[in-house]
C-alpha positions in Angstrom: -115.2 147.8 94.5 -115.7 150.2 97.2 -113.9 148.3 100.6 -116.4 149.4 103.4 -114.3 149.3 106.4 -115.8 146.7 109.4 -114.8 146.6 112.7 -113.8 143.3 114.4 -114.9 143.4 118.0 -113.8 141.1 121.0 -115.3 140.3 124.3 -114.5 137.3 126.8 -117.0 136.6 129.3 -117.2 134.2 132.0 -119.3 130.8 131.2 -119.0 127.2 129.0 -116.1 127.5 127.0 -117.8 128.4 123.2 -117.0 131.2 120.1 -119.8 133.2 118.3 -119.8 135.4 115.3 -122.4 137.8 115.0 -123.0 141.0 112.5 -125.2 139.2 109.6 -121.9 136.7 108.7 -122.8 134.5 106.0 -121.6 130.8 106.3 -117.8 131.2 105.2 -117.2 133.5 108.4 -119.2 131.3 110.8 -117.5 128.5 109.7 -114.1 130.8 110.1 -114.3 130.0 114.0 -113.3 126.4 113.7 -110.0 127.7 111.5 -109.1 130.4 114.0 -109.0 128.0 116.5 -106.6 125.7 114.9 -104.6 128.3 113.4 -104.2 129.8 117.1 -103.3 126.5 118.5 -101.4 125.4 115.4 -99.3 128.7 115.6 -98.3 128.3 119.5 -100.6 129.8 121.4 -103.6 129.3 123.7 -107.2 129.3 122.5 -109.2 130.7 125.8 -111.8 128.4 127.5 -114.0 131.6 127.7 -117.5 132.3 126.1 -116.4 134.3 123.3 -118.5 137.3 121.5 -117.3 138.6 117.7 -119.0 141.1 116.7 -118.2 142.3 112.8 -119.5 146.0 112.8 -121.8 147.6 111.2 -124.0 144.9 112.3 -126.3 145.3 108.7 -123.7 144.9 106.1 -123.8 141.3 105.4 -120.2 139.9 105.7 -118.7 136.9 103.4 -115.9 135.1 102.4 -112.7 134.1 104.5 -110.9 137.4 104.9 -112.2 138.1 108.5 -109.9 134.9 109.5 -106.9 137.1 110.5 -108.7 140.0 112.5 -111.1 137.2 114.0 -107.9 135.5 115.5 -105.8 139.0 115.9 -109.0 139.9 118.6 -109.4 136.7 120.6 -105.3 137.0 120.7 -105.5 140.5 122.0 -108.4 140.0 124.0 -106.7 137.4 125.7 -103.3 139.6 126.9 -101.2 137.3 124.1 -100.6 140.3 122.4 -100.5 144.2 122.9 -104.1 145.4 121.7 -102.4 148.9 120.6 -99.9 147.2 118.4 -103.1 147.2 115.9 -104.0 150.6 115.9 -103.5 152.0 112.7 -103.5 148.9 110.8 -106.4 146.8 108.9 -106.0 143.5 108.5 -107.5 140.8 105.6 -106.8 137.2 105.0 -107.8 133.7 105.4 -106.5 131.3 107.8 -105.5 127.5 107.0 -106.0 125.2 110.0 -101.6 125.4 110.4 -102.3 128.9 111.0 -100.6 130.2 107.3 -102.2 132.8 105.8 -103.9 132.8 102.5 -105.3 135.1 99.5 -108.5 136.4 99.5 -109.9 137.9 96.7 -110.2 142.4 96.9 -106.9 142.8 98.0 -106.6 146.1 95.7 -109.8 147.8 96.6 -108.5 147.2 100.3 -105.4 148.7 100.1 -107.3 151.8 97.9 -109.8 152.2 101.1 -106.9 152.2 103.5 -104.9 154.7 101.5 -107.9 156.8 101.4 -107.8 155.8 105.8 -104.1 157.1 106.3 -103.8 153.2 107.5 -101.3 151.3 106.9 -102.7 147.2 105.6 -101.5 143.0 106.3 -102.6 140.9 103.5 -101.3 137.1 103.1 -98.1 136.9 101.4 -99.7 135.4 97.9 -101.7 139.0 98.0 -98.4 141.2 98.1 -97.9 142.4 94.4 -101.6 142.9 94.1 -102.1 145.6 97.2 -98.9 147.0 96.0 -100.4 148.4 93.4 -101.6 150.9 95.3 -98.5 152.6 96.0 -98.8 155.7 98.9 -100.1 152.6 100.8 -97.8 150.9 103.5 -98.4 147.3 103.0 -97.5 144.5 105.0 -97.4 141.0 103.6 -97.1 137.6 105.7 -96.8 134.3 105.1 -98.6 133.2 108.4 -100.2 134.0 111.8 -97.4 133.4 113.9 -95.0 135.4 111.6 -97.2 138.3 111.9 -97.7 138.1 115.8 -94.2 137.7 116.5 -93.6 141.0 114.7 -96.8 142.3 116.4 -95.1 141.4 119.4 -91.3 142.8 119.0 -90.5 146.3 119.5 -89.7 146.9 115.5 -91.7 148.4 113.5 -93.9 146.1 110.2 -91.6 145.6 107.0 -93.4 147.4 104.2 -93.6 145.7 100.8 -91.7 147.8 98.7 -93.3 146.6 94.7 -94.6 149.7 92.9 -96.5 150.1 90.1 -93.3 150.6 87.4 -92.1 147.1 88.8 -95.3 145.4 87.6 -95.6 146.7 84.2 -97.6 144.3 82.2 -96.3 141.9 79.1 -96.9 143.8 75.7 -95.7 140.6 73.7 -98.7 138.9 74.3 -100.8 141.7 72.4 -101.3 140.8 68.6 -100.5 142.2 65.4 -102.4 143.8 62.6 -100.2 143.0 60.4 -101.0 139.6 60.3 -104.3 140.8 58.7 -104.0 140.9 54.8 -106.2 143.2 52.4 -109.7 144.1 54.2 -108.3 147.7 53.8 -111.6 149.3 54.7 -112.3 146.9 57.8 -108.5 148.0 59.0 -109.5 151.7 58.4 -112.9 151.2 60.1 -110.8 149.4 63.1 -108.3 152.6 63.1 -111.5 155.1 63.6 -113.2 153.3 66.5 -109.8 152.7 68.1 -109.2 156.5 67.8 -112.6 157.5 69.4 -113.3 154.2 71.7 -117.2 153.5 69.5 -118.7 150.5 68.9 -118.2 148.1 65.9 -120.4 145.3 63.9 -118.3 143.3 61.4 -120.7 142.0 58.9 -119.6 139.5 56.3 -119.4 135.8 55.4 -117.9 132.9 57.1 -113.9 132.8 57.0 -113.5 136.8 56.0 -111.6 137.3 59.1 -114.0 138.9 61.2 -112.8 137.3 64.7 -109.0 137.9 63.9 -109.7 142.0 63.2 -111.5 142.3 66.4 -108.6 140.3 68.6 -106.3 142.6 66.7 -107.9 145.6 68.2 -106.8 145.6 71.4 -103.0 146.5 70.1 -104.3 149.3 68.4 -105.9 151.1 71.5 -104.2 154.4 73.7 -102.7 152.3 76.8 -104.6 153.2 80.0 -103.7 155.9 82.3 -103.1 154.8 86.2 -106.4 155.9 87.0 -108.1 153.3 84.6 -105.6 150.6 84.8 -106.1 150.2 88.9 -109.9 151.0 88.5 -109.7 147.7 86.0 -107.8 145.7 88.1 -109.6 146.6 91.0 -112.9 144.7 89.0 -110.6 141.3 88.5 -109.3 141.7 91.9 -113.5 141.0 93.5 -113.9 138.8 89.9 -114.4 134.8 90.5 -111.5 134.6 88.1 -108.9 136.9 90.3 -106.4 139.5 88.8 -103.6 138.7 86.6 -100.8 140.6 87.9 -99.0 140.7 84.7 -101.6 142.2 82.5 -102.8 144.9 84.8 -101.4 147.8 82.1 -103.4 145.9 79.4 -106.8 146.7 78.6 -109.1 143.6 79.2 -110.4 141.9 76.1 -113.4 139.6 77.1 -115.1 137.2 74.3 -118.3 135.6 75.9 -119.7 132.8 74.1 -123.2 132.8 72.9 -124.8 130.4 75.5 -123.9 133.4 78.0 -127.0 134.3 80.1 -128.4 137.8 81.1 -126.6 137.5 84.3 -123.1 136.5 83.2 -123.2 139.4 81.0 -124.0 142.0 83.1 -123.3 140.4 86.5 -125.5 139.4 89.7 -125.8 136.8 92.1 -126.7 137.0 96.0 -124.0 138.6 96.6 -123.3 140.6 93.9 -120.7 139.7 90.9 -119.4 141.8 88.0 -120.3 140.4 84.7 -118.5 140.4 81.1 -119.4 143.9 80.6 -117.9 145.0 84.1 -114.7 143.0 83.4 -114.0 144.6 80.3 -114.7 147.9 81.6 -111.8 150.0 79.8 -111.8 147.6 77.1 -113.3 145.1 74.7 -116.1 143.1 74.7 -116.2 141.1 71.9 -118.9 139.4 71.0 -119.1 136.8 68.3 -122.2 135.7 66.2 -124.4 138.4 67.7 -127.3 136.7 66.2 -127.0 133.6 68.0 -127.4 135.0 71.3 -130.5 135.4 73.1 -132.3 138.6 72.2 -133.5 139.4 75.7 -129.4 138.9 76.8 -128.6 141.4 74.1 -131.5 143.9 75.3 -129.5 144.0 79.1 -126.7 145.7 76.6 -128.6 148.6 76.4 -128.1 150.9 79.0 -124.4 149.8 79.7 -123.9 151.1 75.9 -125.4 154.1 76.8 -124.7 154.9 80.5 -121.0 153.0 80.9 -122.2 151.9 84.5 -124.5 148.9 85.6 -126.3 148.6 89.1 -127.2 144.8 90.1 -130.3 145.2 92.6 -131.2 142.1 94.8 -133.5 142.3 97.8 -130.2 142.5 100.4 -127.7 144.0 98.5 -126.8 146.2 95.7 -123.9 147.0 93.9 -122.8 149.5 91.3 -120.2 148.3 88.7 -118.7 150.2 85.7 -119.2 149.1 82.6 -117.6 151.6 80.0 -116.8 149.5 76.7 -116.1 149.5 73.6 -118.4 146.6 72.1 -117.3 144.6 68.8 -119.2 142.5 67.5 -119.3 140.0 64.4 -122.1 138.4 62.2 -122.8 136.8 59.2 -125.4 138.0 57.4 -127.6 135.2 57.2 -128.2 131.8 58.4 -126.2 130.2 55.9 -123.6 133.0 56.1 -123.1 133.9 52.3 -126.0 136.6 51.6 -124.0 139.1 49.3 -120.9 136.9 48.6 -119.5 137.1 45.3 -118.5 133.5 45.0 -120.9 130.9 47.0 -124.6 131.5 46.4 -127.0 132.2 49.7 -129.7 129.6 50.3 -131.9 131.7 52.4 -135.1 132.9 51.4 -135.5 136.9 52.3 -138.0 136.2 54.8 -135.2 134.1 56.5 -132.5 136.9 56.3 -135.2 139.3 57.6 -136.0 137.3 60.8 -132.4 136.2 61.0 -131.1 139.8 61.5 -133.8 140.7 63.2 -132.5 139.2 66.0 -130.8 141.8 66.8 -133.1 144.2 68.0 -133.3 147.8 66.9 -132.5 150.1 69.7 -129.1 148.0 70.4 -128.3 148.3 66.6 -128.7 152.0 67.2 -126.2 152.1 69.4 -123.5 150.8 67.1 -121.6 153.6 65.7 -119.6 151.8 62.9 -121.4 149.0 61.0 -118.8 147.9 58.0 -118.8 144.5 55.7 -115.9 142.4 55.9 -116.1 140.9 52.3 -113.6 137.3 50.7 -109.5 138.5 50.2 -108.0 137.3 46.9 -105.8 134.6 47.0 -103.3 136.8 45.7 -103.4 138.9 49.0 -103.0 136.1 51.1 -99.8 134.5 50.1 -96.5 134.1 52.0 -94.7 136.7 50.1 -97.5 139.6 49.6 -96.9 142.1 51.0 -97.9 142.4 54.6 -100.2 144.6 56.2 -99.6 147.5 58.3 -98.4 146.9 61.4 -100.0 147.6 64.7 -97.5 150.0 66.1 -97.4 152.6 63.1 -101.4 152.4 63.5 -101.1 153.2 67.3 -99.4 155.9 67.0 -102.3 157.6 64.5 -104.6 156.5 67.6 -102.5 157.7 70.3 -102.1 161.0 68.1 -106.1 161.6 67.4 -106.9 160.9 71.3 -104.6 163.0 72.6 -106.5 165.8 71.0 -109.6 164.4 72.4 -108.5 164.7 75.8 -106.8 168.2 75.2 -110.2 169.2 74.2 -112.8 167.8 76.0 -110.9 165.5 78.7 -112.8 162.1 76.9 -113.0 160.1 73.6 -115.5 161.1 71.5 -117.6 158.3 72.1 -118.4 159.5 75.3 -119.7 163.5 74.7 -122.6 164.3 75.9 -125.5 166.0 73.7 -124.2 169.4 74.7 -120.7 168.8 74.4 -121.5 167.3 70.7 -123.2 170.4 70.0 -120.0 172.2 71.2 -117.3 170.2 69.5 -119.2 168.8 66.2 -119.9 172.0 64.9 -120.8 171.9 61.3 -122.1 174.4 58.4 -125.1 175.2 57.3 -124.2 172.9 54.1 -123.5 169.9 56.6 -126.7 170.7 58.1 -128.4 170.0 55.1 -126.4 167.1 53.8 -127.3 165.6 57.3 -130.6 166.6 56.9 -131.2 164.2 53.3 -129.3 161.7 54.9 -131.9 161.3 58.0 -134.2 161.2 55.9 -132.7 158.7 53.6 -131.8 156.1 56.2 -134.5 157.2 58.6 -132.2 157.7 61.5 -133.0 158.8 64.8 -131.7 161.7 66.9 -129.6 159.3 68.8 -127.6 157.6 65.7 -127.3 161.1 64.2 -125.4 162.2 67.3 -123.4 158.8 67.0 -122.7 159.7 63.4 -121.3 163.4 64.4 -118.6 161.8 67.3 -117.6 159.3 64.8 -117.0 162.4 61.7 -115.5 164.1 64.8 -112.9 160.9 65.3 -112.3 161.2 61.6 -111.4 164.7 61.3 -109.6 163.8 64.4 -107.2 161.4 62.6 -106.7 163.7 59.4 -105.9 166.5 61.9 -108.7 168.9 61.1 -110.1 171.4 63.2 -113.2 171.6 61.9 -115.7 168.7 60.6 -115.7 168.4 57.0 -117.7 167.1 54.5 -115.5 164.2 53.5 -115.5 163.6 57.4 -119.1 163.0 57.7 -119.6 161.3 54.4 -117.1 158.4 56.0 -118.7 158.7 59.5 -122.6 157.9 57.1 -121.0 155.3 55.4 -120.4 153.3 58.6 -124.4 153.0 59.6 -125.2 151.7 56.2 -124.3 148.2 56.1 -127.0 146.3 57.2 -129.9 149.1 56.0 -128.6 148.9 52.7 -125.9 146.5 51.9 -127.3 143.5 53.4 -131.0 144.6 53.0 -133.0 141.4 52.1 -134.3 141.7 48.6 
């Protein structure tokens, strides 16, 4: 995410005719020499019959992919008197070449033109990269369709057309968001949705097969504050350097990510020799949703941990590292058994308890701890369901309660109230000596630790939040206890 800047250096020397890329270049930019040379012929111009050096500085960052194309071919052309070498100052330069000479997308064109707004410089990217660098707007970007295009501007006396898209012309599609009100009953799921909306905690839906576990937790997303700029280009700045890319028209949109359960360690959390960000990095600022918790892999559930915790992961291989953030809000759904109808009031379980037992004990305890709002998701009546009931409410009206309750967050403490610190929750979650000792029979009740009972005093702040309280009350934190009960003593094996 952070675009280190590298130098492309040229020298011509006397000697059989040959071109060599040094600087630790993985294979994509040694094999870039063959498509400079037929994009420098291709585009008009003479290739020089000299020993050629490129050296990509500093020599012990490793170098990949194909956006070292255009500089690559911009040096051996200025190098060579085709062009003026100080038509480049001031300018950085990314794309690949095809073998015509047109230029195309890399992936990182965002973080790019961050690092050379942060430079004063002004940035070339291919033409199919022009939306995407725009988004950084106090950046002068210059977008091309192909080498020769670019070097005959290079050449003239005028100065580089800047692209002129900014970020209000890009605003992202709303429509595709859904609707809570296609949710009917579950009036206690919707609340418990409404609270960890408000305060950006975590969520485990618990209930049997059908219940509509998977359509609350896509209806989520609608419910949520929209991002600030801030977060928005720090999101898109994750798809930009993702596999996937960045979808220009959902960059305002706050990324919902849905793994399935065969998902390894690795595509979780991210890796790879050269360093990838995982699910939990792509929906930084967002959801990650993650369906039948059980039937994942315990030790891929344990790499949750300190992403939960800390909001940032750091992939560590033996010639590179990379930091990615990972700040989430993590939903999760489960039935609460193997044959999904433990606690159902209509089809009988199957399971014996020392099945249920090992079934949820698949999720291990210190990521269960780390769940701030556990609620059941029990059957809707048939009544509830029809065509003409009466529908839910919708998402908007329930936005704006959100929108309402974080804004007071951030008045007070600049952050959601799933991310205070210990001494900020001993600041803002300030509670009576009653409380104390209602807190107190409750830990020892439930058997908490320290941890969930600072997890339990963000969420009573969230719901004092909501009713507009300045204080935490009682009712507050009696809701806020409720939400950690669900599998201790609802879905206890008996």
């Amino acid at each position: 995410m952070q675009a280190i800047p590298v130098s492309v250096e040229t020298h011509l020397a006397g000697g059989l005719p040959s071109l060599s890329i040094v600087g630790m270049p993985e294979t994509a930019v040694r094999e870039s020499k063959d498509r400079v040379r037929a994009a420098i012929l291709n585009s008009g111009f003479d290739f020089p019959a000299r020993r050629i050096t490129v050296n990509l500085a500093p020599a012990d960052l490793p170098k990949h992919g194909g956006r070292f194309d255009l500089p690559i071919a911009l040096g051996v052309l200025a190098a060579s008197g085709q062009i003026n070498p100080d038509c480049l100052s001031g300018i950085e330069f990314i794309g690949e070449l095809a073998l015509g000479g047109e230029l195309r997308a890399v992936p990182g064109a965002l973080p790019s033109a961050i690092a050379a707004q942060q430079l004063d410089h002004a940035l070339v990217v291919p033409s199919a990269n022009r939306q995407e660098a725009g988004l950084a707007e106090k950046c002068r970007i210059h977008a091309y369709a192909s080498l020769l295009a670019l070097c005959n501007d290079l050449i003239s006396t005028e100065p580089l057309d800047c692209v002129t898209t900014t970020c209000a012309q890009l605003n992202s599609h709303e429509s595709a968001v859904l609707d809570l009100a296609d949710v009917r009953g579950q009036h206690q799921a919707r609340r418990a949705l409404e609270v960890v909306a408000a305060g950006a905690h975590n969520l485990l839906l618990v209930g049997p097969p059908g219940t509509g576990k998977s359509m609350l937790a896509s209806r989520l997303p609608g419910i949520l504050p929209p991002l600030s700029l801030e977060q928005a280009l720090e999101t898109a700045s994750i798809a930009s350097i993702s596999r996937g890319g960045l979808d220009i028209t959902k960059w305002r949109q706050r990324p919902y990510r849905a793994p399935h359960h065969t998902a390894s360690g690795v595509a979780l959390v991210g890796g790879g020799s050269q360093p990838k960000p995982g699910e939990v990095s792509l929906a930084h600022n967002g959801i990650l949703f993650l369906d039948e918790l059980p039937e994942f892999p315990r030790h891929v559930l344990d790499v949750l941990r300190e992403p939960l915790e800390n909001g940032e992961i750091t992939i560590s291989r033996a010639g590179n590292q990379a930091d990615f953030p990972a700040r989430i809000q993590m939903v999760a759904a489960m039935n609460p058994c193997l044959c999904g109808y433990y606690g159902d009031t209509r089809e009988a379980c199957r399971c014996a308890p020392e099945q249920i037992a090992r079934y949820q004990s698949r999720i291990s305890g210190p990521l269960l701890d780390r769940v701030d709002v556990q609620i059941a998701v029990q059957r809707v009546e048939y009544a509830q369901l029809r065509s003409d009931a009466a529908p839910g409410e919708c998402s908007a009206d329930v936005r704006e309660r959100v929108m309402q309750a974080n804004q007071i967050q951030q008045q007070r403490a600049g952050k959601s109230n799933a991310h205070l610190s210990a001494k900020e929750v001993e600041e803002f979650c300030e509670l009576g000596e009653a409380q104390h000792e209602w807190i107190a029979q409750a830990l020892d009740k439930l058997n908490l630790s320290a941890r969930a009972i600072h997890r339990t005093l963000k969420v009573a702040r969230t719901v004092a939040d909501l009713a507009g309280a300045t204080n935490i009350g009682e009712a507050h934190l009696r809701e806020a206890m409720s939400y950690r009960s669900t599998l201790r003593e609802q879905y206890r094996p008996r």
